[in-house]
Structures are given as structure tokens and as C-alpha cells.
C-alpha positions in Angstrom: -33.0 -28.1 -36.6 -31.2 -26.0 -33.9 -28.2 -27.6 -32.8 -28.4 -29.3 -28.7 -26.6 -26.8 -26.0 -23.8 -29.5 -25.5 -23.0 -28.9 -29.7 -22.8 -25.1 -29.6 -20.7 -25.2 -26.5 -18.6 -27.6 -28.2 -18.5 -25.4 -31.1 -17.5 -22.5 -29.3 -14.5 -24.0 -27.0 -13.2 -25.7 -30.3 -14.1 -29.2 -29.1 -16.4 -29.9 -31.8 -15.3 -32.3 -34.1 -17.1 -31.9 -37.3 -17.1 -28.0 -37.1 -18.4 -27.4 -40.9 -21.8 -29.6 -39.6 -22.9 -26.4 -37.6 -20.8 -23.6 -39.3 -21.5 -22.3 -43.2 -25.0 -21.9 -44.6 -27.5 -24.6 -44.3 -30.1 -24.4 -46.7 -33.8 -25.3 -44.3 -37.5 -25.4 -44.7 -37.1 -21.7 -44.5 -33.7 -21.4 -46.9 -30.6 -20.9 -46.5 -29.5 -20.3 -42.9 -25.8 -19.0 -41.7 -24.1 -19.9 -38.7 -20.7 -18.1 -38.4 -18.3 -18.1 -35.1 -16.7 -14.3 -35.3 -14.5 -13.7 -32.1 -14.9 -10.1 -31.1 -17.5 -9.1 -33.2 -20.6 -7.2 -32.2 -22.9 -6.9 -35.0 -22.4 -9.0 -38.2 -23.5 -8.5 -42.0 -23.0 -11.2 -44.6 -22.3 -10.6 -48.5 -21.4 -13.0 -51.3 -17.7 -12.9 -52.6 -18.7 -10.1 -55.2 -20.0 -7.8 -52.4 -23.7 -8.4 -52.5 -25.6 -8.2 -48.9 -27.1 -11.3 -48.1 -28.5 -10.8 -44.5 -28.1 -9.5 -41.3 -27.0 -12.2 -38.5 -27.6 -11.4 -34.9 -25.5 -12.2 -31.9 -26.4 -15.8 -30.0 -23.5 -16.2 -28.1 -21.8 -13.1 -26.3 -18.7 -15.3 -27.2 -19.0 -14.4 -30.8 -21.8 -16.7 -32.0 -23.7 -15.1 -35.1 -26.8 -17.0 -36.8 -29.5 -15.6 -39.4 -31.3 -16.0 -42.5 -29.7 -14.9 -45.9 -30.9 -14.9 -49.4 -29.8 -17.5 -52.0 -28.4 -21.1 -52.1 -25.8 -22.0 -50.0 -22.4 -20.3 -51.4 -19.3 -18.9 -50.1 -19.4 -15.7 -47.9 -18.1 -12.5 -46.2 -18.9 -10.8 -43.4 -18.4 -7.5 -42.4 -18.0 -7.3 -38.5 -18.3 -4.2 -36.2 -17.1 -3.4 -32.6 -17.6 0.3 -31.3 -15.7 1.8 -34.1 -13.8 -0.8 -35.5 -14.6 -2.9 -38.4 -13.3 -5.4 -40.5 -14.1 -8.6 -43.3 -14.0 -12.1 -42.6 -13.9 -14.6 -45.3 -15.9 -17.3 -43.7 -13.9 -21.0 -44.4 -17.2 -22.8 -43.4 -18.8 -21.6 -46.5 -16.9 -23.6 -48.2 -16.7 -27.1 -49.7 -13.6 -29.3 -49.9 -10.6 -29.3 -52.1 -9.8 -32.8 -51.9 -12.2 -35.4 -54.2 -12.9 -39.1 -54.0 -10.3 -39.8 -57.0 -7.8 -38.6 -54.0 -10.0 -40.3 -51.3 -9.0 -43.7 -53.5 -5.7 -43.1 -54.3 -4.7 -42.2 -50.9 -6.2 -45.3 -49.4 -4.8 -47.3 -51.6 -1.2 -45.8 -50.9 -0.8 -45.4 -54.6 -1.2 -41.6 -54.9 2.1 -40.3 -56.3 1.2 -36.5 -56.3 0.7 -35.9 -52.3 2.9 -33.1 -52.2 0.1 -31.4 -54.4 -2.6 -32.2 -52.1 -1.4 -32.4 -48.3 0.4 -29.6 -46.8 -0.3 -26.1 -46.8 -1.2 -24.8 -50.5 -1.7 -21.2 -52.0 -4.7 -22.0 -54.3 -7.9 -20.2 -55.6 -10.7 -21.8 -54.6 -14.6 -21.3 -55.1 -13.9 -17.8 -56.2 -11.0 -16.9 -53.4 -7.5 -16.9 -53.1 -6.3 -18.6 -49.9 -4.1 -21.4 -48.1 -5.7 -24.9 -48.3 -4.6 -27.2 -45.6 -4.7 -31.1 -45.7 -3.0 -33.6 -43.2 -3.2 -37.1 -42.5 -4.0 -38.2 -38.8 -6.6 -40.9 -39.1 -6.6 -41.4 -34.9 -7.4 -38.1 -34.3 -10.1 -37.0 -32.8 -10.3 -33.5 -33.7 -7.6 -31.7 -35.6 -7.0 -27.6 -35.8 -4.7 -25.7 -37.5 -2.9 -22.7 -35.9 -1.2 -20.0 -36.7 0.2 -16.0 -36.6 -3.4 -15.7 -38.9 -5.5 -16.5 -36.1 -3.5 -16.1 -32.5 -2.8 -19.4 -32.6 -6.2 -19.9 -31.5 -7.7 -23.8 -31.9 -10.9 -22.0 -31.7 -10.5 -20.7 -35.0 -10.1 -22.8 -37.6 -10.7 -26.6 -36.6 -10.7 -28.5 -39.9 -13.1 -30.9 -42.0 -12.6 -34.9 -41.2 -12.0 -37.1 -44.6 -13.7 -40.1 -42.5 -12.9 -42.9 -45.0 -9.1 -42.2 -45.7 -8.5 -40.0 -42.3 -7.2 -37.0 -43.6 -8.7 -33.2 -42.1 -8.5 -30.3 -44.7 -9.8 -26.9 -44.4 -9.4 -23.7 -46.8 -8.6 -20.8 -45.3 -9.0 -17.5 -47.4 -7.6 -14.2 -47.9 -4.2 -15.1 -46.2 -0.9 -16.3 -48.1 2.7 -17.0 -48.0 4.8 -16.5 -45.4 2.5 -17.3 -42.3 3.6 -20.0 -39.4 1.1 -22.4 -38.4 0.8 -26.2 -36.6 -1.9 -28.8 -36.2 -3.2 -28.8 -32.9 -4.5 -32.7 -33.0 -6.6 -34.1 -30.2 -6.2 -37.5 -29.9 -9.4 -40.4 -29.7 -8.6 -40.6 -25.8 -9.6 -36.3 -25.1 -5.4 -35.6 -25.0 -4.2 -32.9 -26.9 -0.8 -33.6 -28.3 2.1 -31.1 -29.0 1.6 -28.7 -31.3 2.9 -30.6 -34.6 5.0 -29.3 -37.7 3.5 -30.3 -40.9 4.8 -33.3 -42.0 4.7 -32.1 -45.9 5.6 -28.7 -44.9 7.8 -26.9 -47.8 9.2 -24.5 -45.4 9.5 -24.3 -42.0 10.9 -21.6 -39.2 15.0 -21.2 -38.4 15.7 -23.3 -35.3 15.2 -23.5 -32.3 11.8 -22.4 -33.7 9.5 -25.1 -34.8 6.7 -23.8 -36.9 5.8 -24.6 -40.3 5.8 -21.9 -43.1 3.3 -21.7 -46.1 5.8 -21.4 -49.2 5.6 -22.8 -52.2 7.9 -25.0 -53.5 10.9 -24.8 -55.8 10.5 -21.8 -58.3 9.1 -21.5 -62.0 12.2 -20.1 -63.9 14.5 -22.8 -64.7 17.0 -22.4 -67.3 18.5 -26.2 -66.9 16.1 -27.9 -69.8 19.5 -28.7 -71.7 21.3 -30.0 -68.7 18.3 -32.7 -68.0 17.6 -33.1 -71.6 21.4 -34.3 -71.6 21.3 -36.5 -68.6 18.1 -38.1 -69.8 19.7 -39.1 -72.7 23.0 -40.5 -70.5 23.3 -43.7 -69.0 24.9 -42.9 -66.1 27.1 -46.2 -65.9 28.4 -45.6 -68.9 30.0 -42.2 -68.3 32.6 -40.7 -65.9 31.4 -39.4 -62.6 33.5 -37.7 -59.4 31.3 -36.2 -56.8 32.0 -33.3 -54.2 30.2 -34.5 -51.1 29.9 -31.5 -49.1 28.3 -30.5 -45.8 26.3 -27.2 -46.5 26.6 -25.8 -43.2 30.3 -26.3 -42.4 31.8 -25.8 -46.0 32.4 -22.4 -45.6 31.1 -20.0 -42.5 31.2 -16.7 -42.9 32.2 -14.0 -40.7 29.5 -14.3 -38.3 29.8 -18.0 -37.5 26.4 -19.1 -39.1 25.4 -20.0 -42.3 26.1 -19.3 -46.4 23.0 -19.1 -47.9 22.1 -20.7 -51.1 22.9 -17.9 -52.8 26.3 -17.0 -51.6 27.0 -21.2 -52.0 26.0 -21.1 -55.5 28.5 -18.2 -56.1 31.7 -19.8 -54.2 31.0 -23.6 -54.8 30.0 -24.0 -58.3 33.1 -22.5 -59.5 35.3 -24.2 -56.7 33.2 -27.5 -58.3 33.9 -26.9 -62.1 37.7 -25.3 -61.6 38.7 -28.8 -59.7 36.8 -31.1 -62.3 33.8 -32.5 -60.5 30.8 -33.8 -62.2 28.7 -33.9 -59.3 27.8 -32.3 -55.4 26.3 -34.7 -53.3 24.9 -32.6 -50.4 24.9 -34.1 -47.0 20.8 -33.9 -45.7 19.2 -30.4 -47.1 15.6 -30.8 -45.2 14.8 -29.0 -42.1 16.5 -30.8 -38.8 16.4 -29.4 -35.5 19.9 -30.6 -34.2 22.9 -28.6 -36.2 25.3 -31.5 -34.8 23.0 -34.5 -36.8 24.1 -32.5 -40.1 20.2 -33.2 -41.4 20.4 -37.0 -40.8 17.8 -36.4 -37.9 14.7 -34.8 -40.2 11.9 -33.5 -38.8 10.9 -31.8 -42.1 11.2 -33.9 -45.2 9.8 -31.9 -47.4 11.4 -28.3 -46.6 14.9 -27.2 -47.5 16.6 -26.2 -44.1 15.8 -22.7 -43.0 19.7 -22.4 -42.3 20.4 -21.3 -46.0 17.3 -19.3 -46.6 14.4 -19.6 -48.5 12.7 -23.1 -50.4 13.4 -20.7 -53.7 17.1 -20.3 -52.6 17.9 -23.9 -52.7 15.7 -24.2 -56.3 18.5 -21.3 -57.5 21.2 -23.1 -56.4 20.2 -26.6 -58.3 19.6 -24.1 -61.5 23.2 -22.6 -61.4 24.4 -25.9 -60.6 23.2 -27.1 -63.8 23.9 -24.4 -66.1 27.0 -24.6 -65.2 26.8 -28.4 -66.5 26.8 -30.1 -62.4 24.8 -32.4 -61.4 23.1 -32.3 -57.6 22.8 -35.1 -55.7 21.2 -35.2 -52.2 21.1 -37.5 -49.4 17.9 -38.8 -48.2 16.9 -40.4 -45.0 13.9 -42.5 -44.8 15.6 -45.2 -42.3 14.7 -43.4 -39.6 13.3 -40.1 -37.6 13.9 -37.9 -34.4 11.5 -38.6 -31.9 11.1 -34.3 -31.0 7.3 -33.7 -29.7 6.6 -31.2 -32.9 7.7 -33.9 -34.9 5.9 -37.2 -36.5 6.4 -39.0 -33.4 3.3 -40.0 -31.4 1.5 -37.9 -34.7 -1.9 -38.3 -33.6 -1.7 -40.1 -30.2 -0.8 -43.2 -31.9 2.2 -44.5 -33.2 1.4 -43.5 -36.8 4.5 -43.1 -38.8 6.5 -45.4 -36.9 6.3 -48.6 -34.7 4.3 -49.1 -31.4 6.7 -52.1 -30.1 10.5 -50.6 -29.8 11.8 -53.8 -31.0 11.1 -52.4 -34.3 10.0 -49.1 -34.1 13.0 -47.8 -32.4 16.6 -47.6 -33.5 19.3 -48.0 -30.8 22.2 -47.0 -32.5 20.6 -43.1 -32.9 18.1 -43.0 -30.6 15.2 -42.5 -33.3 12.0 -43.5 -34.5 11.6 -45.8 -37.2 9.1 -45.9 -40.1 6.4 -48.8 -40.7 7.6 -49.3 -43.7 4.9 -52.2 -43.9 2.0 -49.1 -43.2 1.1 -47.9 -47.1 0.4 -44.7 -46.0 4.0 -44.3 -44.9 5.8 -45.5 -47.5 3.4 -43.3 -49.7 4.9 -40.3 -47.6 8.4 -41.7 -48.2 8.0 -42.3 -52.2 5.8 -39.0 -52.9 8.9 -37.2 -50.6 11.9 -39.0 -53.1 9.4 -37.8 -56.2 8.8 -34.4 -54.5 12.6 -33.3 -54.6 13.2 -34.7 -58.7 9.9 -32.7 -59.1 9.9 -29.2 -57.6 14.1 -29.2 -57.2 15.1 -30.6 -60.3 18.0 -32.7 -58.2 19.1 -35.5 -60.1 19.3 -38.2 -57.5 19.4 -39.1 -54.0 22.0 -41.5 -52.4 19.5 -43.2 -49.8 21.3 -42.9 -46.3 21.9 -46.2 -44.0 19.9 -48.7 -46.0 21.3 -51.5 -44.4 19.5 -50.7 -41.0 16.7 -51.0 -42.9 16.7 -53.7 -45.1 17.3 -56.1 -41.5 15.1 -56.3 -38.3 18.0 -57.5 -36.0 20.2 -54.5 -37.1 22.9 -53.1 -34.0 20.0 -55.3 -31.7 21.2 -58.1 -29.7 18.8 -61.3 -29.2 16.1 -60.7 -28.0 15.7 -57.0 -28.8 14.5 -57.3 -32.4 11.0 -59.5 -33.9 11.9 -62.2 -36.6 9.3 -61.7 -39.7 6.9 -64.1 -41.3 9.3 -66.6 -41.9 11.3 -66.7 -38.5 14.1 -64.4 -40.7 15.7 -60.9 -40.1 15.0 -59.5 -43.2 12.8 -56.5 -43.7 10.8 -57.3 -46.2 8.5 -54.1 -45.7 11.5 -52.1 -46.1 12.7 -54.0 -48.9 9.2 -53.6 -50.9 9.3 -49.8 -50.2 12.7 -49.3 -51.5 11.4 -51.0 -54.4 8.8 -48.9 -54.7 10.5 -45.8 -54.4 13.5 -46.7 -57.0 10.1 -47.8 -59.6 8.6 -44.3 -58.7 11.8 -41.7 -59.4 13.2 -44.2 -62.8 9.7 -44.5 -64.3 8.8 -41.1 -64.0 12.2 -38.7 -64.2 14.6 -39.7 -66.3 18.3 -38.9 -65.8 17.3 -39.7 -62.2 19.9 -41.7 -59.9 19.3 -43.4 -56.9 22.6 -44.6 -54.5 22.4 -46.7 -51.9 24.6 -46.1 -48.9 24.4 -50.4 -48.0 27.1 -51.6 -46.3 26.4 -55.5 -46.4 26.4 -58.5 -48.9 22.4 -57.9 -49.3 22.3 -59.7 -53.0 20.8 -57.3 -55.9 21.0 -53.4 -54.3 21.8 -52.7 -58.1 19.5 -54.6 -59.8 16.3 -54.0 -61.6 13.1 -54.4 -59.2 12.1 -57.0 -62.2 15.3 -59.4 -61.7 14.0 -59.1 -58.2 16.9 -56.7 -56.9 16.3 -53.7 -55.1 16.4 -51.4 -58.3 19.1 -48.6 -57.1 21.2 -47.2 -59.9 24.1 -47.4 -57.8 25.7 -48.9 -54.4 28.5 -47.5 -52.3 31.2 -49.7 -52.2 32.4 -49.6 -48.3 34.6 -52.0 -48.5 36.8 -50.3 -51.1 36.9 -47.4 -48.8 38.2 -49.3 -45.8 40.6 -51.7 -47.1 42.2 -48.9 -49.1 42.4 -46.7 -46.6 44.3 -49.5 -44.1 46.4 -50.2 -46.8 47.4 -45.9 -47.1 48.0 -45.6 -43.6 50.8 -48.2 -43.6 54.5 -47.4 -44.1 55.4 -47.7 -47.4 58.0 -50.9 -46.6 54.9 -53.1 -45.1 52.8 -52.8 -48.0 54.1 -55.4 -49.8 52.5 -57.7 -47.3 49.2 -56.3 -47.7 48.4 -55.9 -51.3 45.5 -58.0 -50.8 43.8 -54.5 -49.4 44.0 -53.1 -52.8 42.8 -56.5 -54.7 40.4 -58.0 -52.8 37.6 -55.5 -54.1 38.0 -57.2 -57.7 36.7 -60.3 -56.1 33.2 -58.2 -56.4 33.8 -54.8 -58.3 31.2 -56.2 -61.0 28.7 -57.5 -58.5 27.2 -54.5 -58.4 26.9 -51.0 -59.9 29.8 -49.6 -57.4 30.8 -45.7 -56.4 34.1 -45.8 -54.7 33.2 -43.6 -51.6 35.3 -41.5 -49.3 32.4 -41.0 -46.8 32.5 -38.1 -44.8 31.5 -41.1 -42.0 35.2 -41.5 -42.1 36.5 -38.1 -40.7 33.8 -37.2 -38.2 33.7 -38.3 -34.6 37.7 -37.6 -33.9 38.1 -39.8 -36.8 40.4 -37.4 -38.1 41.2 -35.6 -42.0 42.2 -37.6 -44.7 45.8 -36.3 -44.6 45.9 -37.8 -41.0 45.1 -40.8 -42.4 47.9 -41.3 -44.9 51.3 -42.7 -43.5 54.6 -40.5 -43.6 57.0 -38.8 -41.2 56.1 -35.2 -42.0 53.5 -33.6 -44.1 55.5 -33.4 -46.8 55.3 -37.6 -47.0 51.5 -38.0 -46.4 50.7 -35.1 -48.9 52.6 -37.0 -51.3 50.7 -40.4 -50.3 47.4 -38.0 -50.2 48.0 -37.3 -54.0 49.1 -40.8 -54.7 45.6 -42.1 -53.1 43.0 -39.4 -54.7 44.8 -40.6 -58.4 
């Protein structure tokens, strides 16, 4: 049946929102019958993937519309274009069928898939007989959804993608290109309004700032050499042994002559010997996914799933995890799933909805940073979140995450005044969305990576951060102890004659050492903002003096 005027003009302006209903081969009363949109084309020739004519299509649209008969069942094709003297192939994506299947379709429904970084995102797969770039991304309010990229001018004409109607995720497999190429979703929402060109949320690498595009990469790398180091920590309780972690800023650590950045590489060869020689255990790096804001030190992500492009390659930061753990050190990272920057390539407003975090501010906004929060309570969100914790143990090997800010999450009325936050069920501040996520996410990394540690940065008297998800705690491996920091610290700044009065600084953390599993913390939090250095903090009347009191307070 030929399609109505109003479709193929659709079709051809990119407006048409089930695109692989007109484009491909149709098999008809008469066969099989091609339809193929091939911008700048003049005369068009179509040939299964092994080089075997199929049929001559002829020109229906002067804007590159081809349609014709061709031989045999409906399978994936090429065609060979012409114009004046040039020619050239096109792997036609419309020829063919989808990568995800209904096991997916259930899984991802049911917010229970915990292998989404293998199935959204931009993959280098072989598919039907072709090597290509599948793409697959969630935005159920969409109406139409391209992808674009320097492999098609950035043309939404190009490639618009295949609707999963039941679950809402669009996917399309694009052949013959690879690694390396930038793209974006172009997303129209339900109402006709095209948003901002948006990142990939499960992009594994993205470009260097200010740029904003996503990069098709594969993550991690395939030659580890740290089998013994995680055979060893899987073996380890982790309370049970000594631990002292380097928490270090990866931008600011060391710059080298040109003001920028090391890269993975050149960290790996000046910090894991600076981290062995002084006796550390372990590096806890400050955020390592792709932010736009060099000032937010990766605690605003746009890119959860994609090592900063500051250091270099996803495969640079895979190297450095290796070395780290041949040379018997541990890599923690810090994770932040409170909360997210609100920049228009970014998650906010994803699909002309409020799909990743709240449509009322009173909970989908967070005052104190000016951010976006996640509905927790949405399972395709915390899906995103869990799959993202799994995703790093996965393809990075890193052995834990200390989960940044947890206390805004865990209550509705946090840094809000009354009347700027929503009570839950029960008239209470708790979160108990967030609450069931972090749950979720602490079941997710223990039951399926072990040696995994998870850290929560909490800073309140929320009962159970350290206990199993069973006992009805919040199943962290660990809890930073804040108070520790700031009573001991008081107490260092005083002059040595006072301290007699105020011992209780130094005691009063027995009261509940064993309430939890503790790390004594000296938080970066507490030198930032003019806060000032460490040595600045210690009391004496020359350096001299609060060097000595420096030593005396490290141990």
C-alpha cells in the first residue's frame, strides 16, 4: 500500500515518527519492496551484504527518495549511489531489525535489569551480518527521537530511530561506522518542541569541555593484570584489616607545565609510587565522570557513565586502576547520585518531561547547589543509578565508591525551610525512595562483586548506614564519621594550655565509635572554600609549632 503524501513528507523532513514503518524492504503481494531515503543521490542500486545486486530503485522524491522492487525476502542491504561522477555505498539501517529483545523489554520495565550499560548507550557490535554502532536510549515522552552526529552532518533527517512502545526506549543500528564518532539525541517532545540536543545519558565517553557531545568508546579495556589483587580483596573482610586512603582531587594534584591536566597515564606514573612510598592502602578519587564545571571537581555530573575527558581516554582511566592494583592499591571513587546539574545537554527536562528528576521543586530541586534531583521513587531511575554503581566495579575494576552527600538524600526537608519541602506518606521527612534505592544499590555491588566497598558520606544520626539491608539498615560497608573530624579538629586548633578543658572533643566519639562501621575522614570539604590547609588549622606561634601539632594529629 503506498504510503499518504502527508507520511512521505513526514518521512523526508524527519518528522516521521516510526521511520522503519516506511523505510527497509516490505515484503507485498508483488515481494519484497525497498524504500530507502539517500540524500544526494541520483540513481541508486541495491545489493545484499555479500555484494549481490538485488534491484534497481528509481528516484520518487528529488529530495533523495528511492523506492523499487528487489529480489528475495526482506534482509539487510547496500546500496550503491551515484551523482555525476561520484559514487559511494550506503549500508541501509532500515534493513534492519532490532537489537534489543522482549527478555530486555521485561527487565527494563520492571526496573530490574542489571546489565543496562550493555544494552543502552552507544555500542560497537556486529549485527545481522555488519559491523556498526547500535544506539539505545530511554525517553518514553518523546515523540520522535534522532540520533546525530559527525557520521551524518548532524542531520535529524538521517537517522531517526525505532520506538520500543511498551518500555519507551528508541534504538537504531547504524552500520559501517565505529569508535571515535560524536553524536546526540535530537528528542522531540509529545507537544511538537524539539529539546536541546542531549548527551547520552550512558555515554562511556564524551568530548573535552566546553564541548558537549557524546563519544562512541568502549568501555574499560580487556588486559588486566589485577586477578591477584581482587582475588585477595575478595577473600578480605575489609573491617577486619587496616586501611589509610589518599583522597585526591585528579585535576589539581599535580598540573603540569601548561596549566591543564595529567592524564591517566602520567598520574599512574607519579601517584602510585608517591601512594606506596608514604604507606597508603587506598586512593579515593574525588568524582572521575564527565562534568562540565572544572570548579564542581565532578560533583556536578552530567556524564555518569564516562571517565572525564580531562585525563584522556575511557582506556586511560582502566590503565590507571590496573597499575594501581599491581602495585597492591586499592581505588576507590566517589559517586554522586544525590543530585544533577540542570545544563540543557544534560538529563534535565530529558524528553520534555521531568524524567530523571522531579516536576515540583519542592523535591526535585536542591537549594543548597542549585541542581536537579533524581526520582528516586521512578524504577527506571534508580535502575540508571544501580546499573551506573555496577558499571564502574564491572568495566573499571574499582573497588568501591564512597556515595557523596547521602544525607540530602535520605530526608525531604534537607537545607529547606517549612514550607519548601513535601512530607511523605506518613506526614514524615524521610525519603523512603531514596532509602529503598540505596538499598538497592549496596544489594547490587555486594551480591555481585566481591571485595566491593561501599562508604557513605552521611553526616546525621540516620540509625543503620552500616547495616545489612536484612537487619533493615541501609547496607553500606562503611560510614564517614563527621563528627570525629570536627571535634578533633576544634580540639588541634586550640593552644596547647586550653586543652585540658576540652578533652571531651577527643572522647566524645567513643560514645558511638561502634555504632557503626566508621572511617575517620579528613574531607577535603574541610579545606576548600577559604577554609584553609590543614597546617592552618593546627594551633602554634610559627610553623615550626603547628608542623609539630600537624605530626602529632595525622599519628
Amino acid at each position: 500500500m503506498k504510503p499518504p503524501p502527508r507520511a512521505i513528507e513526514a518521512l523526508l523532513e524527519g518528522a516521521h515518527a516510526d521511520p522503519f514503518s516506511l523505510l527497509g524492504i516490505h515484503e507485498g503481494p508483488g515481494g519484497a519492496f525497498a524504500r530507502a531515503l539517500l540524500l544526494g543521490a541520483e540513481t541508486a542500486e541495491a545489493y545484499d551484504l555479500a555484494g549481490k545486486s538485488l534491484g534497481v530503485l528509481t528516484q520518487t522524491n528529488e529530495r533523495g527518495l528511492f523506492e523499487g522492487k528487489v529480489t528475495g525476502l526482506p534482509q539487510p542491504v547496500k546500496y550503491h549511489c551515484t551523482q555525476g561522477s561520484h559514487e559511494w555505498w550506503v549500508t541501509d539501517p532500515y534493513t534492519f531489525g532490532p537489537v534489543l529483545g522482549p527478555t530486555d523489554d521485561f527487565l527494563i520495565a520492571e526496573g530490574t535489569h542489571l546489565r543496562l550499560f550493555d544494552k543502552f548507550g552507544a555500542h560497537l557490535i556486529e549485527h545481522e551480518g555488519a559491523a556498526g554502532v547500535h544506539f539505545a536510549v530511554w525517553a518514553p515522552n518523546a515523540g520522535l527521537v534522532a540520533v546525530v552526529g559527525d557520521f551524518n552532518d548532524w542531520d535529524h533527517r538521517r537517522h531517526p530511530m525505532r520506538r520500543r512502545a511498551d518500555i519507551g526506549v528508541w534504538e537504531i543500528f547504524i552500520p559501517d561506522i565505529g569508535a571515535g564518532r560524536a553524536y546526540k539525541y535530537r528528542i522531540t517532545g509529545a507537544d511538537g518542541v524539539v529539546q536541546p540536543l542531549k548527551a547520552d545519558p550512558f555515554a562511556f565517553a564524551s568530548e573535552l569541555r566546553p564541548a558537549t557531545a557524546s563519544i562512541v568508546a568502549a568501555p574499560g579495556k580487556t588486559d588486566w593484570g589485577d586477578a591477584a589483587h581482587r582475588a585477595s580483596w575478595a577473600a578480605t573482610d575489609p573491617r577486619r584489616v587496616p586501611m589509610s586512603t589518599y583522597e585526591v582531587h585528579p585535576g589539581s594534584w599535580k598540573k603540569p607545565e601548561n596549566g591543564e591536566f595529567l592524564s591517566w597515564d602520567e598520574l599512574a606514573d607519579q601517584l602510585i609510587p608517591y601512594v606506596v612510598d608514604m604507606g597508603f592502602t587506598h586512593i579515593e578519587f574525588l568524582p572521575v565522570s564527565e562534568h562540565p564545571y572544572d570548579p564542581s571537581w565532578g560533583y556536578q555530573t552530567t556524564g555518569l557513565y564516562a571517565p572525564s575527558a580531562r585525563f584522556g581516554g575511557p582506556d586511560g582511566f582502566a590503565r590507571f586502576v590496573d597499575g594501581a592494583h599491581r602495585a597492591g592499591v586499592c581505588v576507590l571513587i566517589d559517586w554522586v547520585p544525590a543530585h544533577f546539574p540542570v545544563d540543557s545537554h544534560g538529563l534535565a527536562k530529558f524528553d520534555g518531561t521531568a524524567l530523571y528528576e522531579h516536576e515540583d521543586p519542592k523535591l526535585g530541586f536542591h537549594p543548597d547547589w542549585q541542581t536537579a534531583i533524581y526520582n528516586f521513587g521512578r524504577r527506571e531511575v534508580a535502575s540508571f543509578l544501580v546499573n551506573n554503581a555496577l558499571f564502574w566495579a564491572e568495566n573499571y575494576h574499582v573497588d568501591g565508591l564512597r556515595v557523596d552527600a547521602v544525607a540530602s538524600m535520605l530526608y525531604r526537608d534537607y537545607s529547606r525551610e517549612a514550607g519548601e519541602w513535601i512530607p511523605n506518606a506518613e506526614g514524615g521527612r524521610e525519603n523512603w525512595e531514596a532509602v529503598e534505592f540505596l538499598r538497592a544499590m549496596n544489594k547490587a555491588v555486594y551480591g555481585s562483586h566481591a571485595g566491593f566497598l561501599t562508604v557513605a558520606e552521611e553526616s546525621t544520626s540516620w540509625p543503620g548506614v552500616t547495616q545489612p539491608v536484612y537487619e533493615k539498615g541501609l547496607g553500606f560497608g562503611f560510614k564517614w564519621n563527621m563528627g570525629f573530624m570536627h571535634d578533633t579538629l576544634n580540639y588541634m586548633a586550640r593552644d596547647a594550655v586550653h586543652r585540658q578543658y576540652h578533652h571531651d572533643e577527643i572522647t566524645f566519639g567513643l560514645m558511638y565509635a561502634f555504632s557503626e562501621n566508621f572511617v575517620l575522614p579528613l574531607s577535603h570539604d574541610e579545606v576548600v572554600h577559604g577554609k584553609g590547609s590543614l597546617i592552618g588549622k593546627m594551633s602554634g606561634a610559627d610553623d615550626w609549632q603547628r608542623f609539630a601539632n600537624l605530626r602529632a594529629y595525622y599519628g
